[in-house]
C-alpha positions as CSV (number, residue, x, y, z in Angstrom):
1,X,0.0,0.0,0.0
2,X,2.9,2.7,1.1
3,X,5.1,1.8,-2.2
4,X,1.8,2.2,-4.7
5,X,1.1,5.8,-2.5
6,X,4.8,6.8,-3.1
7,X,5.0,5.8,-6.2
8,X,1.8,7.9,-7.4
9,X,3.5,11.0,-5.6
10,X,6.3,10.4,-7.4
11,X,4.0,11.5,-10.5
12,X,2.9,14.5,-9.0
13,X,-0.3,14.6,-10.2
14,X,-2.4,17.9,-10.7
15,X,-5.4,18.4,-8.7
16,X,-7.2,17.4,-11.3
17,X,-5.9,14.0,-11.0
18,X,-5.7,13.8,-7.4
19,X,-9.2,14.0,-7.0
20,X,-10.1,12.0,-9.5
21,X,-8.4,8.9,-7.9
22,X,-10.0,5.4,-8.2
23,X,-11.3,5.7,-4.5
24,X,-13.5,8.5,-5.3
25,X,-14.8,6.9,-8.4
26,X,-16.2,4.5,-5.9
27,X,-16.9,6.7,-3.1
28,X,-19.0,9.3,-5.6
29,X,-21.6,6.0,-6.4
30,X,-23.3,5.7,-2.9
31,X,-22.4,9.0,-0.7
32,X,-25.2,11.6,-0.6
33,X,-24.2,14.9,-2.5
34,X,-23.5,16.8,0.6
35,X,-21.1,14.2,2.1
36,X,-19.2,13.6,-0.9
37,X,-18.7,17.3,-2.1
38,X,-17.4,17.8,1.4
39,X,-14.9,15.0,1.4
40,X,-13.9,16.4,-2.2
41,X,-13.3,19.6,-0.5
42,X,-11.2,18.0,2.4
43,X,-8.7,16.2,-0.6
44,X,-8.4,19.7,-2.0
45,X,-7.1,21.4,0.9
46,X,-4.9,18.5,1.7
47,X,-3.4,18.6,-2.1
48,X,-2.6,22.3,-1.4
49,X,-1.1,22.0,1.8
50,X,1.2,19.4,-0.6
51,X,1.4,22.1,-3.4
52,X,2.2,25.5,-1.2
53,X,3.6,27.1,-4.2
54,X,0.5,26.1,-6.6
55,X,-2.0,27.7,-3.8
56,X,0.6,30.8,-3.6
57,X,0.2,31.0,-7.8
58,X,-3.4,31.2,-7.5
59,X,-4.0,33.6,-4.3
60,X,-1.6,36.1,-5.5
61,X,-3.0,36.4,-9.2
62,X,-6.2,36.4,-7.5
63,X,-5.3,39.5,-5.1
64,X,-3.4,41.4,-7.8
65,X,-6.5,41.2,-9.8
66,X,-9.2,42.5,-7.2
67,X,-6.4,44.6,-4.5
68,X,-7.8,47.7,-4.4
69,X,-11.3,47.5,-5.9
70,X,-12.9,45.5,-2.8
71,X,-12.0,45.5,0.8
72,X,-8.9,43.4,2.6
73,X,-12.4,40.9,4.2
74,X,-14.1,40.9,1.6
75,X,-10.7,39.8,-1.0
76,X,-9.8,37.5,1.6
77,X,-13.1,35.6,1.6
78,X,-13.6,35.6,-2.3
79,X,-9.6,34.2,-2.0
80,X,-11.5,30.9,0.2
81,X,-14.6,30.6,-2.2
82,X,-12.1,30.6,-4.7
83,X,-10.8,27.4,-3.9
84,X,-14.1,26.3,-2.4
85,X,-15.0,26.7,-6.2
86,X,-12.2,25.3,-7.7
87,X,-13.2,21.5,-5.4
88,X,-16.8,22.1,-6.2
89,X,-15.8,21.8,-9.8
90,X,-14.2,18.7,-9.9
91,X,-16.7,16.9,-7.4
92,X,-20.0,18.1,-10.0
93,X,-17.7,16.4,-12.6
94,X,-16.8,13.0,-10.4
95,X,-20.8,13.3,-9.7
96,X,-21.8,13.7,-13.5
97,X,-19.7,11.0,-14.5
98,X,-20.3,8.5,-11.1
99,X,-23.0,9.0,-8.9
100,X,-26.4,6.8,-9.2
101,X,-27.5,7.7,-13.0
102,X,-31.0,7.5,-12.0
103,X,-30.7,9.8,-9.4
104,X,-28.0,12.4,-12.0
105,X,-31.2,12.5,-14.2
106,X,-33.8,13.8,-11.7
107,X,-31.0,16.3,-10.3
108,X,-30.7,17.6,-13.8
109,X,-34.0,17.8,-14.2
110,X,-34.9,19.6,-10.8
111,X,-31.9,21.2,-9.9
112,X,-31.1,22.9,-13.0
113,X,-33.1,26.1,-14.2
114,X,-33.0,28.0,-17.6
115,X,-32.7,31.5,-17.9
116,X,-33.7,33.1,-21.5
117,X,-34.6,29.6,-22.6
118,X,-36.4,31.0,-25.4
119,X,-33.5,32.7,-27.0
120,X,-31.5,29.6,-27.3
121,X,-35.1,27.9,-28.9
122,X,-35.2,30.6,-31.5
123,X,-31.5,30.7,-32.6
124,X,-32.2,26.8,-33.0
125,X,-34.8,27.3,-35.1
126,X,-32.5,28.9,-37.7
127,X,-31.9,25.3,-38.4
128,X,-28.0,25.8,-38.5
129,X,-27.4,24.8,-35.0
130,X,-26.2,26.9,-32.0
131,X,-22.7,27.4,-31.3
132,X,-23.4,27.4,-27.0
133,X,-20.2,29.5,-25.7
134,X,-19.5,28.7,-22.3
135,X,-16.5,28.8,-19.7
136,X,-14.8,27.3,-16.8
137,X,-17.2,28.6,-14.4
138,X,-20.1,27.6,-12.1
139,X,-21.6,24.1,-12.3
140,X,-20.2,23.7,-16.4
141,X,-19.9,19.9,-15.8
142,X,-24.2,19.7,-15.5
143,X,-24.6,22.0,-18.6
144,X,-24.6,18.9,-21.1
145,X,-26.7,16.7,-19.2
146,X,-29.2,19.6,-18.4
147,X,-29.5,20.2,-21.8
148,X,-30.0,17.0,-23.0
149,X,-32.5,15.8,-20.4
150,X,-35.1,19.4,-21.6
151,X,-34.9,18.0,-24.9
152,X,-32.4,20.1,-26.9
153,X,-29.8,18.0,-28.9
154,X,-26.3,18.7,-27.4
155,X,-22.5,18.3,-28.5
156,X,-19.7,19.1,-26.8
157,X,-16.1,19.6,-27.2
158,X,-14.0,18.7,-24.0
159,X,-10.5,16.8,-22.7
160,X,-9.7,14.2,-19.9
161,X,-7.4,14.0,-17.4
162,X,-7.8,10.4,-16.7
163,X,-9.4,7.6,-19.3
164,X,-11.6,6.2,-16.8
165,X,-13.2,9.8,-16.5
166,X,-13.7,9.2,-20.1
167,X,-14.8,6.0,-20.4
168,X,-17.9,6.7,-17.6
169,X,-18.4,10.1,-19.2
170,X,-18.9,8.5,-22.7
171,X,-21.4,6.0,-21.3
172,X,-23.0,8.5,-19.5
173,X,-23.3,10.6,-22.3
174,X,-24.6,8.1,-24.5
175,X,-27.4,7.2,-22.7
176,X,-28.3,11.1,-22.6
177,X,-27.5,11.1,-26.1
178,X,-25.1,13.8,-25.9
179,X,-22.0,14.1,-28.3
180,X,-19.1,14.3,-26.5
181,X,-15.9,15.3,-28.8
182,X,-12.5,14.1,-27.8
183,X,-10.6,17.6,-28.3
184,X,-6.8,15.2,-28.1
185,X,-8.5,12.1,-30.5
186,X,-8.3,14.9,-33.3
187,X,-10.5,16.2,-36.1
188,X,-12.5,17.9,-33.2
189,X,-12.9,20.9,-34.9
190,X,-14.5,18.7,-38.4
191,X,-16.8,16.9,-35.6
192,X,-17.7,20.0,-34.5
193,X,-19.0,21.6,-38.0
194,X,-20.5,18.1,-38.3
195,X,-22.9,18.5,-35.1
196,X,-23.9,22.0,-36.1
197,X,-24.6,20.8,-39.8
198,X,-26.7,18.6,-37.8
199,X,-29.0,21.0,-36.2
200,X,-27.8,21.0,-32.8
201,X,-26.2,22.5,-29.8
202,X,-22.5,22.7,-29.9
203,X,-21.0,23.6,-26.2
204,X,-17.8,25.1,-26.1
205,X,-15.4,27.0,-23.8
206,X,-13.8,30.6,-24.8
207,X,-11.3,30.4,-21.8
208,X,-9.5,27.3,-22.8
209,X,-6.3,29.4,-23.5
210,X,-3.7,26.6,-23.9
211,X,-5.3,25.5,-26.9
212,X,-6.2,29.2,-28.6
213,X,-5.5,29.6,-32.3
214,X,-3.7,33.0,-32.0
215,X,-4.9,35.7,-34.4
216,X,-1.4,37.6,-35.5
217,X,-3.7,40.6,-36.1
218,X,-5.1,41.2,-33.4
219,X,-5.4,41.0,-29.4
220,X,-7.5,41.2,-27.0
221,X,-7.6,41.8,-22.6
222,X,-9.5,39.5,-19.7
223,X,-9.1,40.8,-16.1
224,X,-6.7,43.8,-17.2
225,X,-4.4,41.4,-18.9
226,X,-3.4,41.3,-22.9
227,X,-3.9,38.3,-24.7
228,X,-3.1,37.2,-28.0
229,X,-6.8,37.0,-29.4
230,X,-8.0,33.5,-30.5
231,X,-9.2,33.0,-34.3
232,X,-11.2,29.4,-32.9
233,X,-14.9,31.0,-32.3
234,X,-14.5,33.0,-35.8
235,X,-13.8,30.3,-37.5
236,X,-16.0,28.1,-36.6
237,X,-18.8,30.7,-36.7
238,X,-17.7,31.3,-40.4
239,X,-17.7,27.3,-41.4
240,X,-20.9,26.3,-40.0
241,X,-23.4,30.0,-39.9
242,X,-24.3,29.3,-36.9
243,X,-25.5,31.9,-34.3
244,X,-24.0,31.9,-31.2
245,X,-25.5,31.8,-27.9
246,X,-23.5,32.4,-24.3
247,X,-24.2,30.2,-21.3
248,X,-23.0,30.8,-17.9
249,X,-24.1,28.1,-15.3
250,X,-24.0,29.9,-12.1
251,X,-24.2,28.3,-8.4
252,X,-27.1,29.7,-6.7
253,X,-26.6,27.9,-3.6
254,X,-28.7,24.8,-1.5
255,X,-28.2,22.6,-4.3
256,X,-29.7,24.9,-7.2
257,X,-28.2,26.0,-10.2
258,X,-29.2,28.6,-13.2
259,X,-28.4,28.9,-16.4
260,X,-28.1,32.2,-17.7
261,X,-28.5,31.9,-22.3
262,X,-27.4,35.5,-24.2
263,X,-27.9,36.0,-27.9
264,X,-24.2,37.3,-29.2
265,X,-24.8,39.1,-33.0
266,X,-22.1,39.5,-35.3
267,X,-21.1,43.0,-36.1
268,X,-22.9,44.4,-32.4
269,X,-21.6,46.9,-31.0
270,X,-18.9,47.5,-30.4
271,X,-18.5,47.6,-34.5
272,X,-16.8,44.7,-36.3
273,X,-16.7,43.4,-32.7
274,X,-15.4,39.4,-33.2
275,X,-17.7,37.0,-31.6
276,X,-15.2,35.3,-29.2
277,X,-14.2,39.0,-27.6
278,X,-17.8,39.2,-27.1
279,X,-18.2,35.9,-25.3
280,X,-15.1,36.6,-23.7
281,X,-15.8,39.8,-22.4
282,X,-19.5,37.7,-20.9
283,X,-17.4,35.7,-19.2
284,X,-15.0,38.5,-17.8
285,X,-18.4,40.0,-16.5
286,X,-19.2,36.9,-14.6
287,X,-15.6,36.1,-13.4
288,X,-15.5,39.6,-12.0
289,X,-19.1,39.1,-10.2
290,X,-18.4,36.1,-8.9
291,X,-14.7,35.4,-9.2
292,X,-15.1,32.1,-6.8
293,X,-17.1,30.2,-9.3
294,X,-13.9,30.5,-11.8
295,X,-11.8,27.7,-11.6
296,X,-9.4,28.6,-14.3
297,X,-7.3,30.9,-11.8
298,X,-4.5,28.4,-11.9
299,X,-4.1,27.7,-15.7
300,X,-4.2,31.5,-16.2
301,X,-1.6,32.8,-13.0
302,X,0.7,30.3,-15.6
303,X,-0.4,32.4,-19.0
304,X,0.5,35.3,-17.6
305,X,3.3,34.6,-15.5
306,X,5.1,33.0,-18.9
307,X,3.6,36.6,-21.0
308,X,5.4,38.5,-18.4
309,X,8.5,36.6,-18.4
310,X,8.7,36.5,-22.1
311,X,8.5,40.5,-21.7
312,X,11.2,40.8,-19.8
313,X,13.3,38.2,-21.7
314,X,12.7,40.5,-24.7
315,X,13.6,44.0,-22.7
316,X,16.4,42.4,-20.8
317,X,18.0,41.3,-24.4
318,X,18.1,45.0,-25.5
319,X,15.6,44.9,-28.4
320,X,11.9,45.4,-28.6
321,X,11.8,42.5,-31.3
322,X,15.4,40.4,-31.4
323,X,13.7,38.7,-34.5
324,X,14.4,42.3,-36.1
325,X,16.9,43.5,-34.2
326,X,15.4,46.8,-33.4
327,X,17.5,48.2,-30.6
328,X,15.9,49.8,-27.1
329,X,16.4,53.4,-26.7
330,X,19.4,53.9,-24.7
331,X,17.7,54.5,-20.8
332,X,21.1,55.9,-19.5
């Protein structure tokens, strides 16, 4: 027992897959909701005591982000939902993909509301399909299954840590009839014109910045910070015609969940506006609400910790752009 615990340390897996270890696979198919999200929460805050300099990343990109527009409490407890959020996350997506199935179907039906329903009903009535935008926020994991248990044909693009998390999920998914596309099996994006093609509800996430198609023409911000924009929504938006739709699925609390739908046009205002800076820019909205129900924090501290050390790589060298050799004004 000690050699197999050493040896999976000797990994270092990310929280991620930490929490998703065979154990709770098991635990997740008989312990109420309650009792398992708190246990998740417990294995959270034991991985970080493990990880001091991950939880450092994350509290420190969190404070530099909000320091000065909210009070020193009030920081400090969005700095604790934070990670509260971050374990609820991954203990909705151990419950989607193990709890009693029975039992996942009436939650989706009863716990999961729909706000502007009838938006999302008349951009499917186009008949081109719906391009669903979404992020890593709130209860995400349930917006498949919520989806597909109301009766709205659903895809979605998405990756797995682990392949038993894939296997259950496919199953899962299956007898919802969802889609679920294997963004690292390849040919996700022809899959994805497929489903729209189809008629249906394509879910995908605008914050997935480790695989962004960089526009060289352009850039964009979130949360003060300058990004290289991603080309992904555009063309995607351009291959299929399809409208797209925003979804935010926010935690409201005792078990209930809302899901919040918003028409995005092309061409709105701001002019010549691309979609994905518009869905972006929902999402900002929504992380800067209710920053605790993000659980991207960590994956983005990294983005732009390597942007800024890239920025100083390039001033420290003594050129603006060594590629071209133009110098930096002498400072002396």
């Amino acid at each position: 027992m000690s050699s197999r615990f050493f040896s999976f340390w000797r990994f270092k897996p990310s929280l991620s897959q930490f929490l998703q270890m065979t154990l709770n696979h098991l635990l997740l198919r008989f312990l109420p909701f309650t009792i398992s999200r708190f246990y998740i929460r417990v294995l959270g805050r034991i991985y970080y005591l493990l990880h001091r300099q991950e939880k450092s990343l994350v509290r420190e990109t969190v404070s530099r982000i909000f320091r000065g527009k909210i009070a020193a409490g009030e920081l400090q407890r969005k700095i604790t939902g934070v990670f509260r959020g971050i374990f609820d996350h991954y203990h909705e997506k151990l419950f989607v993909g193990f709890s009693n199935f029975p039992n996942l179907v009436t939650f989706f039906r009863n716990q999961v509301c729909f706000q502007g329903r009838e938006m999302l009903q008349e951009a499917l009535a186009a008949g081109k399909g719906v391009i669903l935008v979404t992020g890593h926020f709130g209860a995400l994991e349930l917006l498949p299954g919520a989806l597909a248990v109301n009766g709205f044909p659903t895809a979605m693009i998405c990756r797995f840590k682990t392949t038993r998390l894939r296997e259950a999920q496919g199953r899962r998914a299956e007898w919802l009839g969802v889609n679920l596309i294997d963004a690292d099996k390849g040919k996700s994006f022809f899959a994805a014109v497929k489903a729209l093609k189809e008629g249906g509800i394509l879910i995908t996430e605008c914050d997935e910045f480790e695989a962004w198609r960089p526009d060289p023409q352009r850039e964009t911000h979130f949360l003060n910070h300058k990004l290289a924009a991603d080309r992904t929504l555009e063309l995607l938006r351009r291959r299929s015609g399809a409208p797209v739709v925003t979804a935010v699925v926010q935690r409201d609390g005792q078990q209930r969940y809302t899901c919040h739908f918003s028409p995005v046009s092309h061409g709105a205002a701001p002019v010549n506006l691309p979609v994905s800076e518009q869905c972006l820019r929902v999402l900002e909205t929504s992380v800067q609400n209710h920053p605790e129900q993000w659980y991207q924090w960590h994956n983005f501290a990294m983005m732009i910790k390597t942007h800024r050390e890239i920025e100083y790589d390039h001033q420290a060298s003594g050129y603006l752009a060594p590629a071209i050799n133009l110098p930096l004004p002498d400072q002396a």
